[in-house]
DOFI-522723 format. One line per field, with one value per atom (N, C-alpha, C, O): residue in three letters; x, y, z; residue number from 1. Coordinates in steps of 0.05 Angstrom, whole numbers, padded with zeros to 5 digits. Atoms other than C-alpha are relative to their C-alpha. Last residue first. Example, Ala and Ser with C-alpha at 12.3 -4.5 7.8 and 13.67 -1.06 7.14 Angstrom:
<recs>
rest = Ser  Ser  Ser  Ser  Ala  Ala  Ala  Ala $
xx = -00016  00273  -00015  -00005  00018  00246  00018  00039 $
yy = -00024  -00021  00022  00044  -00024  -00090  00024  00024 $
zz = -00001  00143  00014  00018  00000  00156  00000  00013 $
nr = 2  2  2  2  1  1  1  1 $
</recs>
This chain:
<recs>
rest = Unk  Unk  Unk  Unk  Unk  Unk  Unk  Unk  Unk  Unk  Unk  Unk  Unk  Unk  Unk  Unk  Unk  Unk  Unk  Unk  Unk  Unk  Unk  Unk  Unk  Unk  Unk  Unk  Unk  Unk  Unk  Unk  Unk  Unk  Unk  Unk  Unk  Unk  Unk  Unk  Unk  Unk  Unk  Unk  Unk  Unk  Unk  Unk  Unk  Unk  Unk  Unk  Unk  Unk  Unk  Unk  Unk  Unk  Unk  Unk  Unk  Unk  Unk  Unk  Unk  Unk  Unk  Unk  Unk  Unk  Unk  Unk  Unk  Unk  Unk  Unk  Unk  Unk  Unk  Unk  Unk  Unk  Unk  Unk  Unk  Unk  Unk  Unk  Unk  Unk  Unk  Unk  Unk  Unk  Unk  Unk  Unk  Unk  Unk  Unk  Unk  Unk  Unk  Unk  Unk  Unk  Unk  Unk  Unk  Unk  Unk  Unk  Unk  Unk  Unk  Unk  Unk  Unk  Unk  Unk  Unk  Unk  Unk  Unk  Unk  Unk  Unk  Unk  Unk  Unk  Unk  Unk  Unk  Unk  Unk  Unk  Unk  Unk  Unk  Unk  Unk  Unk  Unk  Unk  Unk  Unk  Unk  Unk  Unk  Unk  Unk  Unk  Unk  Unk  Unk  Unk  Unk  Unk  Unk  Unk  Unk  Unk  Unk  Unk  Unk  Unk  Unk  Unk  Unk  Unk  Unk  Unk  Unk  Unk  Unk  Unk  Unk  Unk  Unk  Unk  Unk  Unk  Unk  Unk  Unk  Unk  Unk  Unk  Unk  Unk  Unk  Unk  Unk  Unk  Unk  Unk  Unk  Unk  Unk  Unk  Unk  Unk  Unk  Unk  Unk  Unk  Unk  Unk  Unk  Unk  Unk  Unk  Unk  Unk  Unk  Unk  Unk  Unk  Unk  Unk  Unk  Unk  Unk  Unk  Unk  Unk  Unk  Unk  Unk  Unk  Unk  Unk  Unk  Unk  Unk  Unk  Unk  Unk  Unk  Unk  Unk  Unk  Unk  Unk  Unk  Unk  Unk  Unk  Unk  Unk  Unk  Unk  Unk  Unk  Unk  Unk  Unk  Unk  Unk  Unk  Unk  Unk  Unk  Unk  Unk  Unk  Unk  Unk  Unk  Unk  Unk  Unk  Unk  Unk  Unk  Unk  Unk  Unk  Unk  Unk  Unk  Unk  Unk  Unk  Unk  Unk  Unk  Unk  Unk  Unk  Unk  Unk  Unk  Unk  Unk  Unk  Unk  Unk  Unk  Unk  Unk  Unk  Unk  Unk  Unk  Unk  Unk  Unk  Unk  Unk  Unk  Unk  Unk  Unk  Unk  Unk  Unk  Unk  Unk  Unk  Unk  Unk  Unk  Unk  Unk  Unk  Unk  Unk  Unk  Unk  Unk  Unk  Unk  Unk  Unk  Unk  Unk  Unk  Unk  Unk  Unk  Unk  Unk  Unk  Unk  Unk  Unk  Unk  Unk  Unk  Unk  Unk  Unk  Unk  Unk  Unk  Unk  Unk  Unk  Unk  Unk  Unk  Unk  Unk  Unk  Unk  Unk  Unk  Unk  Unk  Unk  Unk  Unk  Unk  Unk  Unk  Unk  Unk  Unk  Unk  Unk  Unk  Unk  Unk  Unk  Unk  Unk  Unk  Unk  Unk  Unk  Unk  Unk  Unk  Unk  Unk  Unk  Unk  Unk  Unk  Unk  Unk  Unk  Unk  Unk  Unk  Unk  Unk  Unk  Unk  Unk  Unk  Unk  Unk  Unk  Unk  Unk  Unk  Unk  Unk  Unk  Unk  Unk  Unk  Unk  Unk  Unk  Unk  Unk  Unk  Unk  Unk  Unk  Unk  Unk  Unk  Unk  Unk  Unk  Unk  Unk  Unk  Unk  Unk  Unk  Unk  Unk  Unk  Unk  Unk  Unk  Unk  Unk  Unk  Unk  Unk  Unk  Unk  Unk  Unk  Unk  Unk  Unk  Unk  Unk  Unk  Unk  Unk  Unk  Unk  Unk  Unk  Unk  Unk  Unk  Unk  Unk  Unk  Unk  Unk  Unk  Unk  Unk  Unk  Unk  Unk  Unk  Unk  Unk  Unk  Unk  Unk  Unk  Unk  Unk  Unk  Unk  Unk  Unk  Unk  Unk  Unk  Unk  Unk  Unk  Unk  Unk  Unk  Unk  Unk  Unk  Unk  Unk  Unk  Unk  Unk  Unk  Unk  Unk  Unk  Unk  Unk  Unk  Unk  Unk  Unk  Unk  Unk  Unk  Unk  Unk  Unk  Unk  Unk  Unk  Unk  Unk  Unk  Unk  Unk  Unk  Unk  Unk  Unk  Unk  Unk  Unk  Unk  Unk  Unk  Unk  Unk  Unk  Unk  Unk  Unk  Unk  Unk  Unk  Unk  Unk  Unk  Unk  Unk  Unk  Unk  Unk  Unk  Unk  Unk  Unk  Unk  Unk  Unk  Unk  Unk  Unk  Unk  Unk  Unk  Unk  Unk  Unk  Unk  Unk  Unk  Unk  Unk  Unk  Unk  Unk  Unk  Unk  Unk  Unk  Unk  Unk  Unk  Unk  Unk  Unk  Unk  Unk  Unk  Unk  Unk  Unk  Unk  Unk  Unk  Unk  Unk  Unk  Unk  Unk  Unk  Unk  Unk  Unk  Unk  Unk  Unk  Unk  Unk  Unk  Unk  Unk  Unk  Unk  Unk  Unk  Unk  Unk  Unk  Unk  Unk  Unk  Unk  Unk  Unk  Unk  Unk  Unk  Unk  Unk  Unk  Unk  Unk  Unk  Unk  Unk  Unk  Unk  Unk  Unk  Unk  Unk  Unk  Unk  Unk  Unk  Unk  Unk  Unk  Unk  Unk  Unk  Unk  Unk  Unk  Unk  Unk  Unk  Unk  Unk  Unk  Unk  Unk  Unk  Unk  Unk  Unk  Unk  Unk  Unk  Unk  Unk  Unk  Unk  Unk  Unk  Unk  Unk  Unk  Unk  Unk  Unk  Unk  Unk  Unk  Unk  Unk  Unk  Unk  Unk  Unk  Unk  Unk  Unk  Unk  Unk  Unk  Unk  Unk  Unk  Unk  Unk  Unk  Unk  Unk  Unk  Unk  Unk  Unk  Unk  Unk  Unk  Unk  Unk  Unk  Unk  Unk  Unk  Unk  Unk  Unk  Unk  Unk  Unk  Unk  Unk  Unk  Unk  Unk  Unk  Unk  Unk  Unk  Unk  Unk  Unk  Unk  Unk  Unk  Unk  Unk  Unk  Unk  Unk  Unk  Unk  Unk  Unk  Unk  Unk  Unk  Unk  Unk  Unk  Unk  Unk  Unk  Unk  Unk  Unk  Unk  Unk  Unk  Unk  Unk  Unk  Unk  Unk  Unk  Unk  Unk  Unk  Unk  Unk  Unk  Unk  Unk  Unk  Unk  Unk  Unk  Unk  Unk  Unk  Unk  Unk  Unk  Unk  Unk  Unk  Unk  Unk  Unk $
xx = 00015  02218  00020  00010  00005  02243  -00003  00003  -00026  02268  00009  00031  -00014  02205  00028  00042  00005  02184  00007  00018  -00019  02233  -00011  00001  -00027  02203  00017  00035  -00005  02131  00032  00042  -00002  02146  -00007  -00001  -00025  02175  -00008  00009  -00030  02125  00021  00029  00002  02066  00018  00017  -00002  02097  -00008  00007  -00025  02092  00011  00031  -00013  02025  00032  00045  -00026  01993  00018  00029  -00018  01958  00012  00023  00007  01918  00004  -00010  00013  01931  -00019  -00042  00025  01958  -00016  -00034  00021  02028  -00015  -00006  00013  02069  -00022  -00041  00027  02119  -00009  00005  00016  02160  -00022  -00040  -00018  02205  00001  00021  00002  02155  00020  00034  -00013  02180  00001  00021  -00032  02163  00019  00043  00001  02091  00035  00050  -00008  02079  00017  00032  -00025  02061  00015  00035  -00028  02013  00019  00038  -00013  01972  00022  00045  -00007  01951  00015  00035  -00015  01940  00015  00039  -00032  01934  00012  00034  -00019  01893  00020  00044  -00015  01850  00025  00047  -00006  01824  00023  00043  -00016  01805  00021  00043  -00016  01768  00022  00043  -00013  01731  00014  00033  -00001  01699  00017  00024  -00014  01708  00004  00028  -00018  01697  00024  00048  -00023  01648  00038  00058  00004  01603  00027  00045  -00020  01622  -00002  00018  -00024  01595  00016  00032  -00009  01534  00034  00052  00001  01510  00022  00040  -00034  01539  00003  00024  00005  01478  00028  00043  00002  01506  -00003  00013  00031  01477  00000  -00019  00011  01538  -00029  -00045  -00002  01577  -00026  -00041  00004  01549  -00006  -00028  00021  01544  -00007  -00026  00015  01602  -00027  -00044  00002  01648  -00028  -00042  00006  01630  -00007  -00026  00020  01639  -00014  -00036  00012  01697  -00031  -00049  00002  01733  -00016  -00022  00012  01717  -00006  -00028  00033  01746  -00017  -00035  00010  01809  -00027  -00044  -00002  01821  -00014  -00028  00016  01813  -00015  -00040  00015  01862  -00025  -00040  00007  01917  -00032  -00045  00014  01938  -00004  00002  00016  01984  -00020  -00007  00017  02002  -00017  -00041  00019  02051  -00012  00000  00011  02090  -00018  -00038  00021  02135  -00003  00017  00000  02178  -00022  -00041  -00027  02216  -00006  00011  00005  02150  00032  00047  -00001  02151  00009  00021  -00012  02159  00020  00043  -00024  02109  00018  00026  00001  02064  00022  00035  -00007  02081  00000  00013  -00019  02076  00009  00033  00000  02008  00039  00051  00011  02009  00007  00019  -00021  02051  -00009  00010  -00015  01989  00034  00049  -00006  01933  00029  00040  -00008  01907  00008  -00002  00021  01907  -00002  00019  00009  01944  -00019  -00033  00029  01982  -00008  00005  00011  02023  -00028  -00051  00032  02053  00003  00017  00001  02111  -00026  -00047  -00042  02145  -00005  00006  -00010  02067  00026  00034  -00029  02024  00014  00006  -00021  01953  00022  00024  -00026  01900  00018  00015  -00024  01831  00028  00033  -00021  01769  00027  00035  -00030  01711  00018  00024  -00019  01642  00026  00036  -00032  01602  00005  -00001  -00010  01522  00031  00040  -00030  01516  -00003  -00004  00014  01446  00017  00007  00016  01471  -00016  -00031  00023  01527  -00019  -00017  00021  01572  -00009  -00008  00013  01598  -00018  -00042  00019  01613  -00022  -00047  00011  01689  -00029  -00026  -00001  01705  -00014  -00035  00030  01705  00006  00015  00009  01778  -00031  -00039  00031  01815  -00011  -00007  00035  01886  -00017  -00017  00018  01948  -00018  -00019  00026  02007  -00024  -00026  00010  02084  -00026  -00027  -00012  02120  -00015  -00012  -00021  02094  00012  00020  -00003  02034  00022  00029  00000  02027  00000  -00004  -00025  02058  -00007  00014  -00027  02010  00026  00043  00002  01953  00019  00020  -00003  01972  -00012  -00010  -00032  01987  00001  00017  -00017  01916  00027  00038  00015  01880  00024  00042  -00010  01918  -00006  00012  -00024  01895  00017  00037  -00015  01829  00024  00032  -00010  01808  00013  00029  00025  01761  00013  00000  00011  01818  -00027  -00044  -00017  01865  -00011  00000  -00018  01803  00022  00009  -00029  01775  00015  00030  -00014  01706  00025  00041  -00018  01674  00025  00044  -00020  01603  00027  00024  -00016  01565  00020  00038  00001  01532  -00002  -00014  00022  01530  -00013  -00037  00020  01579  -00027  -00049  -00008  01626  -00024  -00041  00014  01618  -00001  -00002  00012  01660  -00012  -00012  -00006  01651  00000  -00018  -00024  01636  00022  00041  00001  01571  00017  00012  00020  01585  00003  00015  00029  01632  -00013  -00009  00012  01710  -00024  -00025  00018  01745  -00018  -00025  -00012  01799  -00018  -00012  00015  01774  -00002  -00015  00029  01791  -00019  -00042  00007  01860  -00027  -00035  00008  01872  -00011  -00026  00017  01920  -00016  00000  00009  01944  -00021  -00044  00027  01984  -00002  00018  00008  02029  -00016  -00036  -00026  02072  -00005  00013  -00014  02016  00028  00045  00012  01970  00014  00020  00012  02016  -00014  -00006  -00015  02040  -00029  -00052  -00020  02021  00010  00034  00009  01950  00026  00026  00003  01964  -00005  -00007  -00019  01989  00003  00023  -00020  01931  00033  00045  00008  01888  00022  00035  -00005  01931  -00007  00006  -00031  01931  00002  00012  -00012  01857  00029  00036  00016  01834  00016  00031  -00007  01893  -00005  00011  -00001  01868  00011  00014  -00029  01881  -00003  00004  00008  01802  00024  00021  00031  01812  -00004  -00007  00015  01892  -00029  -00028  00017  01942  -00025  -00034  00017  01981  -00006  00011  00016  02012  -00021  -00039  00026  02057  00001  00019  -00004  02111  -00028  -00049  00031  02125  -00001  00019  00003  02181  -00032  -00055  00018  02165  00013  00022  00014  02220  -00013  -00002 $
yy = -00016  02038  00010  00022  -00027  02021  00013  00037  -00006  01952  00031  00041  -00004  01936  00008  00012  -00039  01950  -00006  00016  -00020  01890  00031  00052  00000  01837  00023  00033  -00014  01862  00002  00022  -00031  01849  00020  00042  -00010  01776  00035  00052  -00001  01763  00017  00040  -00025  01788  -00010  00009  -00024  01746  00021  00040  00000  01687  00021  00031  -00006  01699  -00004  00000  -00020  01714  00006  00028  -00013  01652  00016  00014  00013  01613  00012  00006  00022  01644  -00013  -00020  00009  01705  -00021  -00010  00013  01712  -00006  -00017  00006  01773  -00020  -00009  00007  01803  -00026  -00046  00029  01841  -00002  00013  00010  01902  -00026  -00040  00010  01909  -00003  -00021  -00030  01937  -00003  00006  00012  01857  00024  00021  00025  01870  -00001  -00001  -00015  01944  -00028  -00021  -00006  01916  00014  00028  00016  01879  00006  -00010  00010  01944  -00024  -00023  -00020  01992  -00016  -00007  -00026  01965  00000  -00007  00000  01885  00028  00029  00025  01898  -00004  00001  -00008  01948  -00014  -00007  -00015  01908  00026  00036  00019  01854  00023  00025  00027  01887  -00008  -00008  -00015  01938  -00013  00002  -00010  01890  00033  00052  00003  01823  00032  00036  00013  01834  00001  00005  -00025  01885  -00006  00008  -00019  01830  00026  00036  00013  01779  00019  00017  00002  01823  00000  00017  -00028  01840  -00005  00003  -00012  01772  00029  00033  00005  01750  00011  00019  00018  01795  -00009  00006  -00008  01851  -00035  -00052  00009  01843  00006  00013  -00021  01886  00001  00019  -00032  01852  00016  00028  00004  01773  00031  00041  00013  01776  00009  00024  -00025  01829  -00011  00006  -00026  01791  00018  00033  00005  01720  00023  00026  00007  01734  -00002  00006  -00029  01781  -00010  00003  -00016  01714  00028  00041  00008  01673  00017  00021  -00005  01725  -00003  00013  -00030  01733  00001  00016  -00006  01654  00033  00039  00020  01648  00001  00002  -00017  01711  -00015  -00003  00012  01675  00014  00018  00037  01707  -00002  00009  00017  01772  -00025  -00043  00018  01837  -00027  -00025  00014  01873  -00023  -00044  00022  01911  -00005  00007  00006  01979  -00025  -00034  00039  01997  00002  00018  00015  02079  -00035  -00051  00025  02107  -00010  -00012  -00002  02182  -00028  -00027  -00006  02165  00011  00014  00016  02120  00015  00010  00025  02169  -00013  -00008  -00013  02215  -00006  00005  00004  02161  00025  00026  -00039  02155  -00004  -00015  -00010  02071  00036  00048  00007  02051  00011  00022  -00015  02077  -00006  00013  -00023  02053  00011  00027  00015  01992  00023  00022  -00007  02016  -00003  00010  00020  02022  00007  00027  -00011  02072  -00023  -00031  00017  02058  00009  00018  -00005  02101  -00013  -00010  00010  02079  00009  00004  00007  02122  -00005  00007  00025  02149  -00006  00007  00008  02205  -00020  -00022  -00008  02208  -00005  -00029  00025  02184  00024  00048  -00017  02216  -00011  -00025  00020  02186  00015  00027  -00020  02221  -00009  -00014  -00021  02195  -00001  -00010  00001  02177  00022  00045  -00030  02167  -00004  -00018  -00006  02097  00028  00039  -00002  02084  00006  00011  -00032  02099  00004  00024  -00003  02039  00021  00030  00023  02031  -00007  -00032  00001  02105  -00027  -00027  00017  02096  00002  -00001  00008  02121  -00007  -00024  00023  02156  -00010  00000  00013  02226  -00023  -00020  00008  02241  -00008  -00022  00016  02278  00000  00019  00000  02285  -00020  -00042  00017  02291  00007  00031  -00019  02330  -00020  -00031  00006  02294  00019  00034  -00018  02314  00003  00022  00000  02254  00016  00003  00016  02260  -00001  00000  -00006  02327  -00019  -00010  -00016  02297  00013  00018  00014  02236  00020  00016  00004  02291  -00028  -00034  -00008  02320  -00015  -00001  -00014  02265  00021  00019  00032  02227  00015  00018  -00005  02308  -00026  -00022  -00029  02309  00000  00009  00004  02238  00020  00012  -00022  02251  -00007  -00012  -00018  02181  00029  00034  00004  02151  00017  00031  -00032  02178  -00005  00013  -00019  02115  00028  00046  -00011  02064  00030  00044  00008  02016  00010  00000  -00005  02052  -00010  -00005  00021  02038  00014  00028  -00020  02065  -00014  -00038  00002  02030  00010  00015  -00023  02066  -00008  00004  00008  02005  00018  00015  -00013  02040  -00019  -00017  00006  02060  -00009  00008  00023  02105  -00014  00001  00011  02150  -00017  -00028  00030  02178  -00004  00005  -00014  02255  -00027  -00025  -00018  02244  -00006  -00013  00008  02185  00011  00000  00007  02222  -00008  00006  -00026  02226  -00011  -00035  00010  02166  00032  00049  -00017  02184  00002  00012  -00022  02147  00022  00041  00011  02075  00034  00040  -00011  02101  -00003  00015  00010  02086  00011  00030  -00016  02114  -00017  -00033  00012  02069  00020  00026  -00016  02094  -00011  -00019  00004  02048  00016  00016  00006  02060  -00001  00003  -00023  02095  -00005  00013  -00021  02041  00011  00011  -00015  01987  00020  00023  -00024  01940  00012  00005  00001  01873  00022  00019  00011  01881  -00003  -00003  -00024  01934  -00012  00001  -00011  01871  00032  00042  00029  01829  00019  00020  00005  01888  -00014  -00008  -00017  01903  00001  00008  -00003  01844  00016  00009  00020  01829  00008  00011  00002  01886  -00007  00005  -00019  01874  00013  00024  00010  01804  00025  00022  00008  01802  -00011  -00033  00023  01813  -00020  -00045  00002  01871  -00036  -00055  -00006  01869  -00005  -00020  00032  01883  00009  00032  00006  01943  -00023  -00040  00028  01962  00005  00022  00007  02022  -00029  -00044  00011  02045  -00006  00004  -00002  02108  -00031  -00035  00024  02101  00004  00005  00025  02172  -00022  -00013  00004  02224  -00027  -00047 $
zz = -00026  01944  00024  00044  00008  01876  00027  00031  -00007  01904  -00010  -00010  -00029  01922  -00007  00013  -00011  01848  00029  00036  00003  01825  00012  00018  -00009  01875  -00015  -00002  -00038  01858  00013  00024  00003  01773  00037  00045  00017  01787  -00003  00004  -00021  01838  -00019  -00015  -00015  01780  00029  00045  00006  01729  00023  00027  -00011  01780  -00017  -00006  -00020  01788  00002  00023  00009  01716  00030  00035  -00028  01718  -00013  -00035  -00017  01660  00030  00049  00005  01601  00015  00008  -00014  01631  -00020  -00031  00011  01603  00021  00042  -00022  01634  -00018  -00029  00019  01581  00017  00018  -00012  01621  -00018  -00026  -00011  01586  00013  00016  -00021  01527  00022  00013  -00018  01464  00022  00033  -00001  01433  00010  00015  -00019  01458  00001  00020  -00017  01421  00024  00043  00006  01352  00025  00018  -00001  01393  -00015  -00014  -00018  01420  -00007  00002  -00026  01379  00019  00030  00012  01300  00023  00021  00020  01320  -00013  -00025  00004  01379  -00019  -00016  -00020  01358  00013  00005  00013  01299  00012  00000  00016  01344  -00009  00002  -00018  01393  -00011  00001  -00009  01338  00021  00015  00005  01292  00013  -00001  00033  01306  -00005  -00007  00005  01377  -00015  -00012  -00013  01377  -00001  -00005  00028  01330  00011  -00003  00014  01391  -00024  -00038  -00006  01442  -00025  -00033  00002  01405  00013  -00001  00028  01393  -00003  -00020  00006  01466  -00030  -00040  00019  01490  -00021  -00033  00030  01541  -00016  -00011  00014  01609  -00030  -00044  00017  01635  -00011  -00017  -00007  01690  -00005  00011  -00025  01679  00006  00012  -00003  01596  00040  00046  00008  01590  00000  -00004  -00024  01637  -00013  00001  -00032  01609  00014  00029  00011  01526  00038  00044  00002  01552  00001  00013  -00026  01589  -00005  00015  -00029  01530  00024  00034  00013  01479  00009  00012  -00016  01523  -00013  -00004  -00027  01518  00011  00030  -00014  01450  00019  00020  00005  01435  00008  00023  00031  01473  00000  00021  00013  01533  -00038  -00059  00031  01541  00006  00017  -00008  01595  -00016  -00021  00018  01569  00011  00012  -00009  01625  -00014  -00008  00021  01600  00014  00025  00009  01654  -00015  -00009  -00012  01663  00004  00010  -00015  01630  00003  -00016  -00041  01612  00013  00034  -00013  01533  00028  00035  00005  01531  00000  00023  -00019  01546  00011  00031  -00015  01495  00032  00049  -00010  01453  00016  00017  -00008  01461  00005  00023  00023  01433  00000  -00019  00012  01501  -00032  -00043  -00015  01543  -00019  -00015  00021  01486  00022  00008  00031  01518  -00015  -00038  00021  01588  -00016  -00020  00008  01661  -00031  -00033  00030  01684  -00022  -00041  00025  01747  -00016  -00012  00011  01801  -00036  -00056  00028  01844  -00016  -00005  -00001  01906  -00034  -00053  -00010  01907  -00010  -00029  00006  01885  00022  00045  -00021  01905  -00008  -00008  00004  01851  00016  00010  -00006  01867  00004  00023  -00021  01840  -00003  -00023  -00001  01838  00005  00029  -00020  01823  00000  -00021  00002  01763  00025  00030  -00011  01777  00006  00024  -00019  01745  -00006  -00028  -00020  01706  00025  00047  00011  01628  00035  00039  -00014  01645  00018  00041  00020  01592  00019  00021  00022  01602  00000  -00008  00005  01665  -00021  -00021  00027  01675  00001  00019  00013  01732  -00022  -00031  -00011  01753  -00023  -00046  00021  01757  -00001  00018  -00014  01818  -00033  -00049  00033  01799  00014  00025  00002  01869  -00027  -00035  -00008  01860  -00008  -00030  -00034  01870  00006  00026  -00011  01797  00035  00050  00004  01760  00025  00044  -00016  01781  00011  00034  -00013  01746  00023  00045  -00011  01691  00024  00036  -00012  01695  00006  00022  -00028  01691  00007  00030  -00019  01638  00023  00044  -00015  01603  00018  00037  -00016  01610  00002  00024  -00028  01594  00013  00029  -00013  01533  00023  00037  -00016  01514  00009  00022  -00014  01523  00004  00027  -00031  01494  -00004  -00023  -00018  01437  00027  00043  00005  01385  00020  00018  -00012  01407  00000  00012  00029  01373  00023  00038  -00002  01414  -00017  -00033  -00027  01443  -00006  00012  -00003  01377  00023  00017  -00006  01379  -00001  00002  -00029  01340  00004  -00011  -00013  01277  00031  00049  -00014  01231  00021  00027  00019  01195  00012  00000  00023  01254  -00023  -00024  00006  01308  -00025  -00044  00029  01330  00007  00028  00019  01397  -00028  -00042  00008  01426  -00018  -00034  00016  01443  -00020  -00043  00019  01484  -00024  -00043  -00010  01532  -00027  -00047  00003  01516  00002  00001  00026  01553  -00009  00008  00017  01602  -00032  -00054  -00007  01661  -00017  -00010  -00010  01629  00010  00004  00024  01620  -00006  -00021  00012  01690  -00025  -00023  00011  01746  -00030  -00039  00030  01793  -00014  -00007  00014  01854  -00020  -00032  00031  01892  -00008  00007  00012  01964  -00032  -00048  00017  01995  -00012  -00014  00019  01998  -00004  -00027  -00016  02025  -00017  -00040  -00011  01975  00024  00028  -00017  01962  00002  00007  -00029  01948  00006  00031  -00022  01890  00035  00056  -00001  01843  00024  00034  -00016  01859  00006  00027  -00031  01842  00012  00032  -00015  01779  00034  00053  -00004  01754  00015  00036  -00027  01761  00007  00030  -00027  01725  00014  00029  -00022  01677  00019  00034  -00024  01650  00019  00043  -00007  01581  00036  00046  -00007  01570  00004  00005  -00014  01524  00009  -00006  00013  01501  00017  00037  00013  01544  -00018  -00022  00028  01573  -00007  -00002  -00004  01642  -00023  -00024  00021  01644  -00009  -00016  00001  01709  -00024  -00017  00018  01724  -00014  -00028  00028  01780  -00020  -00011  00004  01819  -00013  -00034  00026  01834  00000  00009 $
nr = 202  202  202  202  201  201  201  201  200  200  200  200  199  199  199  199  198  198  198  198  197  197  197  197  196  196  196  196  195  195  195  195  194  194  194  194  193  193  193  193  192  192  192  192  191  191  191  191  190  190  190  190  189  189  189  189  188  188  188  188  187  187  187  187  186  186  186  186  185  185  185  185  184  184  184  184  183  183  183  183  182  182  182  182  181  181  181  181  180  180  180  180  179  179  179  179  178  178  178  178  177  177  177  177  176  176  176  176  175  175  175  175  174  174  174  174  173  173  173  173  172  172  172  172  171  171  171  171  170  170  170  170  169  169  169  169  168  168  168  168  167  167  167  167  166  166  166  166  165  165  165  165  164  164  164  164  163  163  163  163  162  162  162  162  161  161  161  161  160  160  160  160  159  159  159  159  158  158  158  158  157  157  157  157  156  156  156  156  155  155  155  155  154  154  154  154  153  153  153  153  152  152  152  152  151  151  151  151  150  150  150  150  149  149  149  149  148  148  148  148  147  147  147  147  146  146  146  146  145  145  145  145  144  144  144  144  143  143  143  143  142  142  142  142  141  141  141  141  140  140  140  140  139  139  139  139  138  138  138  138  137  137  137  137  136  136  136  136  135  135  135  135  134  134  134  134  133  133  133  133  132  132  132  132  131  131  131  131  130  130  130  130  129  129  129  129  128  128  128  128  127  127  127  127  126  126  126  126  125  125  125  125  124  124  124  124  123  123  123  123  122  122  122  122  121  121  121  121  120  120  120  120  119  119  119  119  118  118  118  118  117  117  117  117  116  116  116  116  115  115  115  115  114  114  114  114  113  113  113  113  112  112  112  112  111  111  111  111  110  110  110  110  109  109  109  109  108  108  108  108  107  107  107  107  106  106  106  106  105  105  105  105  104  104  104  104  103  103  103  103  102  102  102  102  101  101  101  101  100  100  100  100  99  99  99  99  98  98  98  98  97  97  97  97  96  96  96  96  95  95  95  95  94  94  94  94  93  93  93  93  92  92  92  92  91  91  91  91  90  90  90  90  89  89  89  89  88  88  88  88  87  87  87  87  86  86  86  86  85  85  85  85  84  84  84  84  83  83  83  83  82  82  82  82  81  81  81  81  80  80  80  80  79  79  79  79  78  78  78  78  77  77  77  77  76  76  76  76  75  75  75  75  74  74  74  74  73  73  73  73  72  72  72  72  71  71  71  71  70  70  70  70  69  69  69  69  68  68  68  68  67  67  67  67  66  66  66  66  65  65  65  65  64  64  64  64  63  63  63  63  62  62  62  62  61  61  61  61  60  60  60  60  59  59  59  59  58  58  58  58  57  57  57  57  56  56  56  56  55  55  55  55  54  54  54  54  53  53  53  53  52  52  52  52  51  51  51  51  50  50  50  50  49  49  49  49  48  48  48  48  47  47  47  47  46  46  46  46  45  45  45  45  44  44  44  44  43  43  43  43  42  42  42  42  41  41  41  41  40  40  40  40  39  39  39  39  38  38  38  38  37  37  37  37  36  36  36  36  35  35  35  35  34  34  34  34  33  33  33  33  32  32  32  32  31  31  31  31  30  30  30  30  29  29  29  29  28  28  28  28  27  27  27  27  26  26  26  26  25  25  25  25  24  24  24  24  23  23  23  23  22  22  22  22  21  21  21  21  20  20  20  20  19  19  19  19  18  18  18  18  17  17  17  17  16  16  16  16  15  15  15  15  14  14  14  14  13  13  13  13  12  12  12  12  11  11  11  11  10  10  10  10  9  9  9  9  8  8  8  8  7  7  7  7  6  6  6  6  5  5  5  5  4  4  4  4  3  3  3  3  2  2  2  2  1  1  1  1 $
</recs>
């Protein structure tokens, strides 16, 4: 049977990176990462709020029926092929990503501890934190460089669905946490501390 292991933060915590850094010390088939990121319902299918932006941070933006089944069928040693996320970019042809079961498999995503059906599969909860400051900076950067989004708009997303998300979905969830991983500055000796206990899953 798998370790299921869930990785949460808030937007611009830093769980990209975490996870990479965290998938480079294992061998491929020792980790699978599945991402809530792929689980998004299409455009269409969005609220939007009264300005009539879409607000991608609300727990009813994702398929979460689709995200459990397909961790229970992880769960139980059967590969899920996903066409990936690219909603927020209308010029990306979405291809196929295929998560392979593994000793450990991880589910990454600002809502995975929120679904508690979720949360109830998971054998480690991992909260991923900085200061709100700090993750605001790092969005005002990624979504300027990545995306070519105007900091106007950023920071309006921010305040308005960023934020708001955040203190419903995700930090009443921090002190449930089993590792609470501050990225401020580094999240490397949190991520030894959480490699040294999954090697010992394996």
């Amino acid at each position: 049977m798998s370790y299921l292991v869930g990785i949460a933060g808030g937007s611009a915590s830093g769980k990209t990176s975490f996870l990479r850094a965290l998938k480079a010390k294992f061998k491929p088939d020792e980790v699978a990462v599945i991402s809530q990121d792929n689980y998004y319902f299409e455009k269409q299918l969005q609220a939007r709020d009264e300005k009539g932006t879409i607000n991608f941070d609300l727990p009813g933006a994702i398929d979460r029926s689709a995200l459990y089944d397909d961790m229970r069928e992880l769960a139980v040693g059967k590969k899920v092929v996903r066409p990936e996320y690219t909603f927020n970019n209308d010029a990306a042809i979405a291809t196929l990503v295929e998560v392979v079961p593994a000793p450990v498999i991880v589910i990454e995503g600002l809502f995975v501890f929120h679904f508690t059906e979720l949360a109830g599969m998971l054998d480690l909860r991992v909260y991923i934190d900085a200061l709100d400051e700090i993750k605001l900076q790092r969005r005002l950067k990624r979504d300027a460089e990545e995306r070519g989004y105007p900091e106007s708009d950023v920071r309006y997303r921010w305040e308005n669905h960023v934020m708001p998300c955040y203190r419903n979905y995700l930090k009443p969830y921090r002190e449930h946490a089993d590792i609470i991983i501050t990225n401020n500055r580094s999240f490397n000796k949190g991520l030894d501390v959480l490699v040294n206990h999954l090697k010992t899953k394996l």
